[in-house]
C-alpha positions in Angstrom: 75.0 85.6 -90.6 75.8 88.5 -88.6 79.4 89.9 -89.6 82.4 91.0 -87.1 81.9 94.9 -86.6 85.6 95.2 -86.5 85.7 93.8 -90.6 83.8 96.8 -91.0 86.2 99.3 -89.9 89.0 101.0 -91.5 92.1 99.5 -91.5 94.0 101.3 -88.8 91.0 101.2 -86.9 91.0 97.6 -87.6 94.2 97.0 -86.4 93.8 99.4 -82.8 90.8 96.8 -82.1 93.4 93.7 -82.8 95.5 95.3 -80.3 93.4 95.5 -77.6 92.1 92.2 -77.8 95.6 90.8 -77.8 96.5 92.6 -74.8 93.1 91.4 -73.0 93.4 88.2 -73.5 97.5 88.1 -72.7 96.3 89.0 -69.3 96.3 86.9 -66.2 92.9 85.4 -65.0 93.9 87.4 -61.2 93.9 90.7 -63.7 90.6 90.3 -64.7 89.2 89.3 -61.0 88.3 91.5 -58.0 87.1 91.7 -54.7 83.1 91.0 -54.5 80.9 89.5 -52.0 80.3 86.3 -54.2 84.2 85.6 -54.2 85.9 86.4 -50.8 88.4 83.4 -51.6 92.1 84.9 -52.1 93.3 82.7 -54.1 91.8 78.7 -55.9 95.3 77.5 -56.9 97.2 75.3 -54.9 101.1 74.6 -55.2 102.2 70.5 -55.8 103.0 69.0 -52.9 106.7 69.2 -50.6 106.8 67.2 -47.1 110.9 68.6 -46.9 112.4 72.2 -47.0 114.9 73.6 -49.2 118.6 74.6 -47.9 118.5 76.6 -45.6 114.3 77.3 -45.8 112.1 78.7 -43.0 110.1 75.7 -41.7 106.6 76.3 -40.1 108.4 74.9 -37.2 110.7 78.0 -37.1 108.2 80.3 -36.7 106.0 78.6 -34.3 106.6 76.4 -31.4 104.6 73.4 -32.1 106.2 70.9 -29.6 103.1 70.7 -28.5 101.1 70.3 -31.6 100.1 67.4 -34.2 98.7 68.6 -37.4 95.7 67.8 -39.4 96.0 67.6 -43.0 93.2 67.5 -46.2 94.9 64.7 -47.9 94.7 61.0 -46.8 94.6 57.7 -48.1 90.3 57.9 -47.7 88.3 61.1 -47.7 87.6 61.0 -44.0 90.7 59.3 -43.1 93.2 62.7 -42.7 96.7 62.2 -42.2 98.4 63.6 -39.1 101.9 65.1 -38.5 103.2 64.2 -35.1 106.5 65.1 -33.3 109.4 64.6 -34.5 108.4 64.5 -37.9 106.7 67.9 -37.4 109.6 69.4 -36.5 110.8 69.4 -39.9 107.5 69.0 -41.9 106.5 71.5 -44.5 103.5 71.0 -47.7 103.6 74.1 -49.8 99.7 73.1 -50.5 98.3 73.1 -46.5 101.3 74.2 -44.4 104.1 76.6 -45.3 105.6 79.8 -44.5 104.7 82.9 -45.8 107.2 84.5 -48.6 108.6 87.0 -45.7 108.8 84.3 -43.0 106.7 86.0 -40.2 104.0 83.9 -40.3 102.4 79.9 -41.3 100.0 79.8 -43.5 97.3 77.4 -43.2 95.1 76.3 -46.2 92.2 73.3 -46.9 90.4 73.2 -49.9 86.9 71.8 -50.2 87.4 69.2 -51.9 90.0 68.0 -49.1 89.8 64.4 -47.0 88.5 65.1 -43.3 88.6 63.0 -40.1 86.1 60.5 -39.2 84.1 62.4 -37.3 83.3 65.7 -39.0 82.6 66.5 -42.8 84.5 69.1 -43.5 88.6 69.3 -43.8 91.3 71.0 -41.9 95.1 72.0 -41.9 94.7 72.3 -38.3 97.0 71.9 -34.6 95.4 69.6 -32.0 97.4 70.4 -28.5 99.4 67.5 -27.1 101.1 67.5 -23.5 104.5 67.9 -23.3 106.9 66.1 -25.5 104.2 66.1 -28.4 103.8 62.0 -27.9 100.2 61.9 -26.4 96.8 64.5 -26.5 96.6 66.7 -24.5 93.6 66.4 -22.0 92.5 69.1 -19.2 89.6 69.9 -17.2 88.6 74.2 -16.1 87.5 72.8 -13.3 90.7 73.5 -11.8 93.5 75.8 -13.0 93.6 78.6 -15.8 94.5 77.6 -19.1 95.0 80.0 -22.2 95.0 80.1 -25.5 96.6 83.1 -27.3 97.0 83.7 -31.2 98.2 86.2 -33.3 96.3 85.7 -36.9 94.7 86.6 -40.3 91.8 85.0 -42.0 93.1 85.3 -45.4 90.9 83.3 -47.6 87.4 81.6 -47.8 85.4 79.4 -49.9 83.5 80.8 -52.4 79.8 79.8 -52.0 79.8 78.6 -48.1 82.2 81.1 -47.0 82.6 79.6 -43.4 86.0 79.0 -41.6 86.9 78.4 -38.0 90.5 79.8 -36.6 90.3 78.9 -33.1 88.5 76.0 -30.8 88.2 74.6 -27.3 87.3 70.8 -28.4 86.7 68.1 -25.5 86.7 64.3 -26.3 83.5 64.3 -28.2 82.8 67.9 -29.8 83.6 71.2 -30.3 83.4 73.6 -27.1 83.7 77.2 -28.6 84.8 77.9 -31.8 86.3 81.1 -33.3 84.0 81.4 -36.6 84.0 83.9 -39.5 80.9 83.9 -42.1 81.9 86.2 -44.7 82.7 89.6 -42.8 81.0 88.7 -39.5 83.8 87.2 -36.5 81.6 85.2 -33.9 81.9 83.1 -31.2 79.7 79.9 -31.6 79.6 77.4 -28.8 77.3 74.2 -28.7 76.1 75.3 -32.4 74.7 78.1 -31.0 76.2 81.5 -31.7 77.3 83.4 -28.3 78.9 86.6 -29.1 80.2 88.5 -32.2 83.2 89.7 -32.3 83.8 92.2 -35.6 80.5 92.2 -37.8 82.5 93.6 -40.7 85.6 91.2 -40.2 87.9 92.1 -43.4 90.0 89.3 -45.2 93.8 89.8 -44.5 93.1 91.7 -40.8 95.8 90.6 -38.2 93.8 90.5 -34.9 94.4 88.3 -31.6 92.7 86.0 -30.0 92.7 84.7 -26.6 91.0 82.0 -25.4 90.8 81.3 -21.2 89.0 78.5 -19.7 88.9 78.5 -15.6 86.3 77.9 -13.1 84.5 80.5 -13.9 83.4 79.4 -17.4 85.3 80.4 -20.7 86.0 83.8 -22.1 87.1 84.8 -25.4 88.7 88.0 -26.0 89.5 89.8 -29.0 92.2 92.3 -29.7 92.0 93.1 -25.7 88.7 95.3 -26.1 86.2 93.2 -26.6 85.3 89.4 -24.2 82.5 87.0 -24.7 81.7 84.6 -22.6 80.4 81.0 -22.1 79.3 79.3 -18.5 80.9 75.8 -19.2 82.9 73.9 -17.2 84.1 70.3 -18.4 86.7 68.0 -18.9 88.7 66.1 -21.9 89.6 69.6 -23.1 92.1 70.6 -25.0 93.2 73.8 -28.0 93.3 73.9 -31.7 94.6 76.5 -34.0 94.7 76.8 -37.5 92.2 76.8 -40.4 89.0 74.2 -40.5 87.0 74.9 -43.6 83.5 74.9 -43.1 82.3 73.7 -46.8 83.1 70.7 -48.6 82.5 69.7 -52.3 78.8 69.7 -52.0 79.0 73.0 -51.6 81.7 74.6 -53.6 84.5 73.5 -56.2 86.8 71.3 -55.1 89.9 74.0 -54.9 88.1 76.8 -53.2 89.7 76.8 -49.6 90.2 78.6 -46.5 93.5 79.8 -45.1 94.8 81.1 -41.9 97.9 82.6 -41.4 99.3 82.1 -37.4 101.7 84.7 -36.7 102.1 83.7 -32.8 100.3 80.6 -30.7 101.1 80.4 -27.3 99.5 78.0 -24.6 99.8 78.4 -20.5 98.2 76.1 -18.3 98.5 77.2 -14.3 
């Protein structure tokens, strides 16, 4: 049997390699981890759960107007049954695992995991706003074929699933599907609107990169712009319309381990209709 080739060296020697492998295996498992193209995920730990803040705690709330939001969680009592925040419990709702405040309070931080449960009619989870009208009681439902109606976010993609490293941070949704999505695959930002991709908007999109978003939908069609220099555009006109915002994962756990997630952070969300 092969011998160690430290019980081969000299004691002090013997004791420098000891040393070493003390302090290597002391260290954190983030220590030992870096940035590649097979892990773009930030982080695959996620806090316990916490529906109520601490004393005088920033709620999501704070930071953002969501009077006219309901939230999607990836928790539920079924894995396509997600449970939803509504007003006025959203008001003073925060879950340090999907929906929290980041540690200096500019911004709310938006996280599913793979693994998470997801509504009926998709496969993939969410910790996601759906707009409501006024009042935050009932969905919010609009046609472009008349008035302007806009979308604006301030945001960061911040994490992404390991192996399918897909998440969407923006959508125009009518009553049966998606519209136009915001999507980032790896490092490219694209616009993707009936499956089909449309537009890109930074092909070398980097994780942690505050840019804006604005979303328009008249009667001229739909345009996306990003950052203010650079629009795409999609020729659809339609009704049952309405926003979301946030972070919808787009792998599950038949693609990657349960607790590999996206996140978005949303530093500013602002909706006009005129």
């Amino acid at each position: 049997m092969p011998t160690s080739r430290s019980r081969n060296l000299p004691a002090p020697r013997r004791r420098l390699v000891a040393c070493i492998l003390v302090a290597v295996v002391s260290l954190p498992v983030s220590a030992c981890a870096g940035d590649t193209d097979d892990d773009p995920s930030t982080s695959s730990s996620s806090p316990a759960a916490r529906s109520a803040p601490d004393p005088g705690e920033d709620l999501p709330a704070d930071v953002l107007d969501l009077s006219t939001w309901k939230l999607t969680l990836p928790v539920g009592s079924d894995e396509d049954d997600a449970e939803e925040i509504r007003q006025p419990d959203l008001a003073t709702f925060i879950d340090d695992r999907f929906f929290t405040v980041t540690r200096d309070g500019s911004g709310v931080v938006f996280r599913a995991p793979a693994g998470g449960a997801t509504t009926s009619g998709s496969g993939y989870p969410r910790s996601e706003l759906r707009e409501m009208d006024p009042g935050g009681t009932s969905e919010a439902s609009w046609s472009n074929a008349s008035g302007t109606h806009v979308m604006t976010v301030k945001q960061a993609i911040t994490a992404l699933p390991r192996r399918k490293a897909e998440v969407v941070a923006g959508q125009i949704h009518d009553a049966e599907d998606d519209v136009v999505m915001v999507r980032l695959e790896r490092k490219r930002l694209f616009v993707e609107a009936d499956g089909e991709d449309i537009g890109t908007l930074d092909a070398h999109y980097a994780l942690g990169t505050t840019f804006t978003i604005e979303m328009k939908a008249n009667a001229d069609g739909i345009e996306i712009t990003y950052n203010d220099t650079k629009t795409v555009r999609y020729d659809e006109v339609g009704q049952g319309y309405y926003f979301k915002a946030g972070c919808y994962t787009q792998s599950n756990s038949s693609h990657d381990d349960d607790d590999a997630h996206g996140e978005v952070v949303v530093y500013a969300l602002d909706v006009e209709h005129t």
